[in-house]
C-alpha positions in Angstrom: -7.4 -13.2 4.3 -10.3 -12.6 2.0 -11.6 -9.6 4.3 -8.3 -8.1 3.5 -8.6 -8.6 -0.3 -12.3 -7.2 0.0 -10.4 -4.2 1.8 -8.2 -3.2 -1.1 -10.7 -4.1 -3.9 -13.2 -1.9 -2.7 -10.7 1.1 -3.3 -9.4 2.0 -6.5 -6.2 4.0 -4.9 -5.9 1.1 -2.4 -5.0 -1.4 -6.2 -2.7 1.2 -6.7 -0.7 1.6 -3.5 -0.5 -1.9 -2.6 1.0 -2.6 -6.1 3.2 0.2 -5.8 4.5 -0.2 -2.7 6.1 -4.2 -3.6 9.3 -1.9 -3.7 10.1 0.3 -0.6 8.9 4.1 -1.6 8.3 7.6 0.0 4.4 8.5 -0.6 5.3 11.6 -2.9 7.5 9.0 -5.1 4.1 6.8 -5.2 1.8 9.3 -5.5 3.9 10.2 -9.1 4.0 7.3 -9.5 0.4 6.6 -10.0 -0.9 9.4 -10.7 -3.0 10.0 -7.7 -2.9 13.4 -5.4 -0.3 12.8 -2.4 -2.6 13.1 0.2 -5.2 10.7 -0.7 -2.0 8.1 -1.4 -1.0 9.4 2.5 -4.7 8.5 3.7 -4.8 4.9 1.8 -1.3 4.2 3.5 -2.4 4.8 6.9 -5.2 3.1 6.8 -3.6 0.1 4.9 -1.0 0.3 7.7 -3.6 -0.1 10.7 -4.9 -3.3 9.0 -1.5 -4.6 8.4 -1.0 -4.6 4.3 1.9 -1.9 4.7 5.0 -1.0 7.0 7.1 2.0 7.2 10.5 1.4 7.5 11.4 4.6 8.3 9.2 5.6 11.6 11.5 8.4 13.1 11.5 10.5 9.9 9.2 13.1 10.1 9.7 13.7 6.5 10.8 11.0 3.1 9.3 8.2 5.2 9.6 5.3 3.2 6.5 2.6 3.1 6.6 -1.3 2.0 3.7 -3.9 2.0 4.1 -6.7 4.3 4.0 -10.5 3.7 0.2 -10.1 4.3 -0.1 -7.5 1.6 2.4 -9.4 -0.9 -0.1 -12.2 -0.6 -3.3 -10.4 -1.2 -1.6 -8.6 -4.0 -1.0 -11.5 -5.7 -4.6 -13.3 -5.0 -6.1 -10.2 -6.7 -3.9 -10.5 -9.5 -4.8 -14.2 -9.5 -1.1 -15.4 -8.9 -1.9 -16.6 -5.0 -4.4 -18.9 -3.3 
């Protein structure tokens, strides 16, 4: 789990989207939302995704997907802001 939270820590856009995705969002709404360019919030997702910290729930949109974290992410989420074990 720890490897995980390393993961995210080590990326300031990474703190970001795995806060801003505790609600289910397309990456242009998050990348407003945080104030980070929507490619680089694209790039984080994807590679967030491979590791297992974020879903899509939408994977036969080409366009408007939408993106969630998964249990796995909720939990490091909340051991980096100090709520989990």
């Amino acid at each position: 789990m720890y490897n995980l939270v390393s993961f995210v820590t080590r990326g300031s856009v990474r703190r970001k989207v795995i806060k801003g995705l505790l609600r289910p969002t397309t990456t242009t709404e998050l990348a407003k939302m945080i104030g980070v360019d929507r490619a680089a919030v694209s790039r984080t997702i994807h590679a967030m995704e491979k590791v297992g910290l974020v879903e899509c729930l939408t994977p036969n949109e080409n366009r408007d997907r939408y993106y969630r974290t998964t249990d796995t992410g909720k939990k490091v989420s909340e051991i980096i802001e100090g709520k989990g074990k």
